[in-house]
N, CA, C and O atoms as a DFTB+ gen file, in Angstrom:
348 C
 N C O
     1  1       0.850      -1.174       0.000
     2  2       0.000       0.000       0.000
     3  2       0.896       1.236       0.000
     4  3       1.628       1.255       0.989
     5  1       1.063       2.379      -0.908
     6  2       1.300       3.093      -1.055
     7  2       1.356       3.874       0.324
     8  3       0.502       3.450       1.103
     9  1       1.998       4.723       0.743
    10  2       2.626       6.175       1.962
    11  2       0.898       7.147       1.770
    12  3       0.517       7.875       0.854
    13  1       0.187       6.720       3.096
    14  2      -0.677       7.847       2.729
    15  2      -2.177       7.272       2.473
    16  3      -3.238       7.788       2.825
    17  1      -1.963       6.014       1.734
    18  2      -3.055       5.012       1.730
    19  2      -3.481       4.720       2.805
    20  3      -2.662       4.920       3.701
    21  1      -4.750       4.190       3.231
    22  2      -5.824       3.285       3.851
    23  2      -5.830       2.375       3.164
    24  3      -6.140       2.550       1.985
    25  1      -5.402       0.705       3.764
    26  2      -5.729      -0.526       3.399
    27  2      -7.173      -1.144       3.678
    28  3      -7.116      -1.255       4.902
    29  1      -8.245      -1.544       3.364
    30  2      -9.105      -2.246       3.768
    31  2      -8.580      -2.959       5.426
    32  3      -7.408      -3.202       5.714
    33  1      -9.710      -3.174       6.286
    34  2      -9.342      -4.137       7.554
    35  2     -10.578      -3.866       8.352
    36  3     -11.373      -2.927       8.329
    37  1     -10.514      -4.903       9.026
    38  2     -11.734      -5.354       9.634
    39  2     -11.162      -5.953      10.942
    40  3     -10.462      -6.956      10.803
    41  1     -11.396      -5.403      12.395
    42  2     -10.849      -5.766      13.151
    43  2     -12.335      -6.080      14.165
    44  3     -13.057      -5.088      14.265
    45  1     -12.763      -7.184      14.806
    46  2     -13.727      -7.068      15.881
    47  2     -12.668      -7.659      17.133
    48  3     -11.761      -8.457      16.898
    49  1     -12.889      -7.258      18.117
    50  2     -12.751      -7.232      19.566
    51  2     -13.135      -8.803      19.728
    52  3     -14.261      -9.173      19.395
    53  1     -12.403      -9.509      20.124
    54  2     -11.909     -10.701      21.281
    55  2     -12.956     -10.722      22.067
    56  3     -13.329      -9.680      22.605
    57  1     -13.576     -11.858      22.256
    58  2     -14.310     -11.642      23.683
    59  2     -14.841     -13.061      24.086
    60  3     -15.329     -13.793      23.225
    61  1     -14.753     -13.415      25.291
    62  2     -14.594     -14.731      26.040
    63  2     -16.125     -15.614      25.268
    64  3     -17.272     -15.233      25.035
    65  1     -15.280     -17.124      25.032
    66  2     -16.441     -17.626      24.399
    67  2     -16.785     -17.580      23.022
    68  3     -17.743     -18.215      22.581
    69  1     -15.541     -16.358      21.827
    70  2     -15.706     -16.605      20.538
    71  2     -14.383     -16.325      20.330
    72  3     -13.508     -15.649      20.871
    73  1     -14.565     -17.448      18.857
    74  2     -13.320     -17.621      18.423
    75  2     -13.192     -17.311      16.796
    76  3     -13.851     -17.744      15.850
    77  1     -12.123     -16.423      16.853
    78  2     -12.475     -15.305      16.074
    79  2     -11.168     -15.792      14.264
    80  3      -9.948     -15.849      14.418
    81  1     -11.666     -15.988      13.189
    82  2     -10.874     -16.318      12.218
    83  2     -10.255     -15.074      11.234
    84  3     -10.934     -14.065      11.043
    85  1      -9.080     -15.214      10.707
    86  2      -9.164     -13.668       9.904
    87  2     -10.216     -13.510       8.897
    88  3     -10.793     -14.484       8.411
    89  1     -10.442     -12.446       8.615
    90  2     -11.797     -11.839       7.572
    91  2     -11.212     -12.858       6.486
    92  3     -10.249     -13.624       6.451
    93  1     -12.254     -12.503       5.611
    94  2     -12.199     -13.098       4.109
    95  2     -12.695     -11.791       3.423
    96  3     -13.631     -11.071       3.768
    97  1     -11.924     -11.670       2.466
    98  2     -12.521     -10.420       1.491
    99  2     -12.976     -10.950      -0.087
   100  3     -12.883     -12.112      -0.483
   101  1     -13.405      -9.977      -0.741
   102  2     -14.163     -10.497      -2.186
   103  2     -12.641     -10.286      -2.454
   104  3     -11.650      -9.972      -1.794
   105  1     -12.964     -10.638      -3.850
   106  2     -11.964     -10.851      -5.139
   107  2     -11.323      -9.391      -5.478
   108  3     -12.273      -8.674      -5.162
   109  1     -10.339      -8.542      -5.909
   110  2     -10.175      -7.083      -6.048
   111  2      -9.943      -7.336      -7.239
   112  3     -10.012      -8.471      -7.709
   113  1      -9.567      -6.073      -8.027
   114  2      -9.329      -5.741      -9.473
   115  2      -8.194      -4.815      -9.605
   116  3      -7.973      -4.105      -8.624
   117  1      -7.591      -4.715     -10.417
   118  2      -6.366      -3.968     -10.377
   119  2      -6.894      -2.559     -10.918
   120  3      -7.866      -2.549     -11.674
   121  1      -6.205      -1.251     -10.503
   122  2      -6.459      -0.093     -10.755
   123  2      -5.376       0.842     -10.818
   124  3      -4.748       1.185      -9.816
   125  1      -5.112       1.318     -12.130
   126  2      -4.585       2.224     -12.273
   127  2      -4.460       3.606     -11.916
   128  3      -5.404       4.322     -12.252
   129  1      -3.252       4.279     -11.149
   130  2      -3.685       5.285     -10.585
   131  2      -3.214       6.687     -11.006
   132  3      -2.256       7.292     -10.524
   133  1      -3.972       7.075     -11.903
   134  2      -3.414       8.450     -12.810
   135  2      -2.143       9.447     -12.546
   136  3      -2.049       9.981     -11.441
   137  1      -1.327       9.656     -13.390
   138  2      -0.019      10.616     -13.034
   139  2       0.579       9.947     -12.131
   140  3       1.487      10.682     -11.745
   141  1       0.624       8.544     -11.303
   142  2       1.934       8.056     -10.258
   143  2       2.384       7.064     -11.276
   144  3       3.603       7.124     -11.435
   145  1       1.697       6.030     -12.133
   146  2       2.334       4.811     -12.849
   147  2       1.985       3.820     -11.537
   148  3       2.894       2.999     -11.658
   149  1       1.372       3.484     -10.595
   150  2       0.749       2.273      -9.904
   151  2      -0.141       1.945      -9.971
   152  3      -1.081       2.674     -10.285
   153  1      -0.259       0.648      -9.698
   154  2      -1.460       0.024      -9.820
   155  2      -2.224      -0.655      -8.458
   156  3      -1.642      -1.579      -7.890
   157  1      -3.254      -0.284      -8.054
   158  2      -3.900      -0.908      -6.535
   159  2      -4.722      -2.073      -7.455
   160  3      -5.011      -2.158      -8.648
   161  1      -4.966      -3.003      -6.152
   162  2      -5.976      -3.513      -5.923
   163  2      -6.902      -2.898      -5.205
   164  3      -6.641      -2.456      -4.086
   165  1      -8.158      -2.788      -5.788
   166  2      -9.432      -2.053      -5.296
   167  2     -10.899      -3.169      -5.362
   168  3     -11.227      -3.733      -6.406
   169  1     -11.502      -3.295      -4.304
   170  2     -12.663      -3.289      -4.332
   171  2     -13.855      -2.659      -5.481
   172  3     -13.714      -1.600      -6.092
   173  1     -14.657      -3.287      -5.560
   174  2     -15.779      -2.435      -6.920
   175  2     -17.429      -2.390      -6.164
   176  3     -17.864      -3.488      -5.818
   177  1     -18.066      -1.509      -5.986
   178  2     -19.105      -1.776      -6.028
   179  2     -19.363      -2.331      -4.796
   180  3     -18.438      -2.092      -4.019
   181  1     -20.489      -3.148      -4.179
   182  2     -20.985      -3.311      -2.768
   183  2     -19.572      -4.322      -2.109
   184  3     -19.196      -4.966      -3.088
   185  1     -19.106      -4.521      -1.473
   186  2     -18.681      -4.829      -0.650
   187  2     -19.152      -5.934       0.324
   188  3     -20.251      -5.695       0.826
   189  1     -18.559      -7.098       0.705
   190  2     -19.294      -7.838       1.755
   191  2     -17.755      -8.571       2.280
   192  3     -17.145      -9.488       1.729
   193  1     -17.381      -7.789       3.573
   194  2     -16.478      -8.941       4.172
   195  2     -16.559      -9.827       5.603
   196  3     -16.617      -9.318       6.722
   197  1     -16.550     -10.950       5.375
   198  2     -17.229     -12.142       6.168
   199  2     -16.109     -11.762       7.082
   200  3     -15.292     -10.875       6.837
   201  1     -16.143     -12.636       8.343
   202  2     -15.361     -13.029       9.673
   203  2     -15.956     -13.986      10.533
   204  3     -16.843     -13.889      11.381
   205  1     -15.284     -14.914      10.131
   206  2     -15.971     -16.389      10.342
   207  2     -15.547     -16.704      11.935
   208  3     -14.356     -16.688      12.245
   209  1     -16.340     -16.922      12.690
   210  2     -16.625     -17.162      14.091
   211  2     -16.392     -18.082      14.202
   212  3     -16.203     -18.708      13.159
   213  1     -16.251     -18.765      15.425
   214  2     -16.769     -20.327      16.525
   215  2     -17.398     -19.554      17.677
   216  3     -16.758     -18.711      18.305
   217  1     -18.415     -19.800      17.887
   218  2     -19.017     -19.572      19.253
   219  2     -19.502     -20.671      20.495
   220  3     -20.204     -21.679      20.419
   221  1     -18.855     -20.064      21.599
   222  2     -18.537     -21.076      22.181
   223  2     -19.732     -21.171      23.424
   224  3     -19.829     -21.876      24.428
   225  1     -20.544     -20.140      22.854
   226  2     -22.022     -20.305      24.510
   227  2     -21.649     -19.387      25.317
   228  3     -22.628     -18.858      25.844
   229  1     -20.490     -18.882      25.712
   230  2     -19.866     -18.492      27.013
   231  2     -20.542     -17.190      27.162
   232  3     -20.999     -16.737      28.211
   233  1     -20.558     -16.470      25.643
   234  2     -20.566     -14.693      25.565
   235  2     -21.630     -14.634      25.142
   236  3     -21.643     -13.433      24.875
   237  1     -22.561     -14.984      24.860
   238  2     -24.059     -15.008      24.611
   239  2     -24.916     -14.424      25.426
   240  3     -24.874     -14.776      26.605
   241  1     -25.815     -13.485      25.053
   242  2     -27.002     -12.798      26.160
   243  2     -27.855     -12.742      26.126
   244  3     -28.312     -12.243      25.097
   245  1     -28.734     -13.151      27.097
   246  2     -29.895     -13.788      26.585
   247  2     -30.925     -12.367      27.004
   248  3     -30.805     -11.612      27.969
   249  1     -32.065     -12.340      25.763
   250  2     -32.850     -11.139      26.008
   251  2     -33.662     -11.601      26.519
   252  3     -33.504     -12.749      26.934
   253  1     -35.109     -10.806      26.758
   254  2     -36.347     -10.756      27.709
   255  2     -37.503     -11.724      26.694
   256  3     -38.573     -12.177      27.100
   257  1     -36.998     -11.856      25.445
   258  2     -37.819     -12.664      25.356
   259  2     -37.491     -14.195      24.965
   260  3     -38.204     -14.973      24.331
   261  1     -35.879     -14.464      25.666
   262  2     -35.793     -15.855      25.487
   263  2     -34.309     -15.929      24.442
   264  3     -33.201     -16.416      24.669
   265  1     -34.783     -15.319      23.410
   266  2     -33.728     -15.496      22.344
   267  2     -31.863     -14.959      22.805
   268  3     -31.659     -14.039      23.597
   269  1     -31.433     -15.255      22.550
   270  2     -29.571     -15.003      22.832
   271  2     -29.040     -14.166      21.400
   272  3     -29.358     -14.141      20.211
   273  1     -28.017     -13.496      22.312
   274  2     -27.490     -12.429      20.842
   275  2     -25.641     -12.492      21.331
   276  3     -25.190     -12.494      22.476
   277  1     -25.028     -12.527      20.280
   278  2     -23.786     -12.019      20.318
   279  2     -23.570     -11.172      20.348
   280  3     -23.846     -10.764      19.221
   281  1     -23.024     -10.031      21.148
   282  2     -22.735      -8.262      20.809
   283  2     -21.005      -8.618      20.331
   284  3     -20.165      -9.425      20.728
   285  1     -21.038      -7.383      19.121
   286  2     -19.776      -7.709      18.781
   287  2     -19.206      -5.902      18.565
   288  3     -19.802      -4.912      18.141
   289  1     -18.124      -6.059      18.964
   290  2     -17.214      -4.610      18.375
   291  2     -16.508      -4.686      17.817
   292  3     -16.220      -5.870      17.644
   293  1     -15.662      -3.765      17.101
   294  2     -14.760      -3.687      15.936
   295  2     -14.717      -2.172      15.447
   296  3     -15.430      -1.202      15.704
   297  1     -13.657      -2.345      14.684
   298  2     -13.672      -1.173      13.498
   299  2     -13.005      -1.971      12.176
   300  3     -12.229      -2.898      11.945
   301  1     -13.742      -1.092      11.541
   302  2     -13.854      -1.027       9.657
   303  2     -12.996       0.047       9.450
   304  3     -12.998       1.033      10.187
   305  1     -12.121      -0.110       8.303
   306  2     -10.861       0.829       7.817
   307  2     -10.987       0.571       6.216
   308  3     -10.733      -0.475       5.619
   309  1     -11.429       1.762       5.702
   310  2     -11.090       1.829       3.998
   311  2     -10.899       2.930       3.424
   312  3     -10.649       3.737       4.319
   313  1     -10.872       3.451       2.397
   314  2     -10.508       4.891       1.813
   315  2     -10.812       4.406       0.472
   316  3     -10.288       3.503      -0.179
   317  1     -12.109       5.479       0.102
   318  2     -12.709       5.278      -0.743
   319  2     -11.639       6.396      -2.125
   320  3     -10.992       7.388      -1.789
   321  1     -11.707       5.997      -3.245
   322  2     -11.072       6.486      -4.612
   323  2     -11.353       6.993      -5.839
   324  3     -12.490       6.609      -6.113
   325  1     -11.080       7.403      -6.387
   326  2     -11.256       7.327      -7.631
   327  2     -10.175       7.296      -8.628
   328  3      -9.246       6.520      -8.405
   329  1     -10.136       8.349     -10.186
   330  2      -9.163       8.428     -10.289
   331  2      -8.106       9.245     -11.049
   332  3      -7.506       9.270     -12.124
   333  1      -8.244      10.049      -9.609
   334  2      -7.021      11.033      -9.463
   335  2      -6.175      10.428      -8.512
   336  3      -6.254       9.619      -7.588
   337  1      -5.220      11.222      -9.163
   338  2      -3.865      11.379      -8.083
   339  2      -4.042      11.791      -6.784
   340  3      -4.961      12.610      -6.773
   341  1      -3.463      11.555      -5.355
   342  2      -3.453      12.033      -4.149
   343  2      -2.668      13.208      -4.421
   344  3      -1.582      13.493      -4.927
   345  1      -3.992      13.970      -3.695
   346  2      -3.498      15.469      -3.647
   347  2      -2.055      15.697      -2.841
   348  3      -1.575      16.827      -2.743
């Protein structure tokens, strides 16, 4: 990644009872990036990146009407483009 870039990343928070795999991302496309001569890999269009779990019961909460939920945190990192040059 280029000086200055944002890489795609997907980070959720650890938490007792899930077991957490690295993301999986779609397929990218190569992109040319006007006046430098490089080429990125870029994302196109909607976006969907998975993060495949094991859940282990432990971290589960159960609501008022019975059903259980995972709460999960994280942050999302991208920098959207086009194509010009970085100012």
């Amino acid at each position: 990644m280029p000086e200055g870039m944002v890489a795609t990343s997907v980070e959720i928070e650890a938490d007792v009872g899930l077991v957490l795999k690295p993301a999986v991302f779609p397929p990218t496309s190569p992109h040319a990036l006007a006046g430098t001569g490089e080429t990125l890999q870029v994302f196109e269009g909607d976006v969907v990146v998975r993060v495949p779990r094991t859940q282990l019961g432990r971290s589960l909460t159960r609501l008022d009407d019975g059903s259980f939920v995972q709460r999960l945190s994280g942050t999302v990192r991208w920098q959207s483009c086009d194509d010009e040059p970085p100012i």
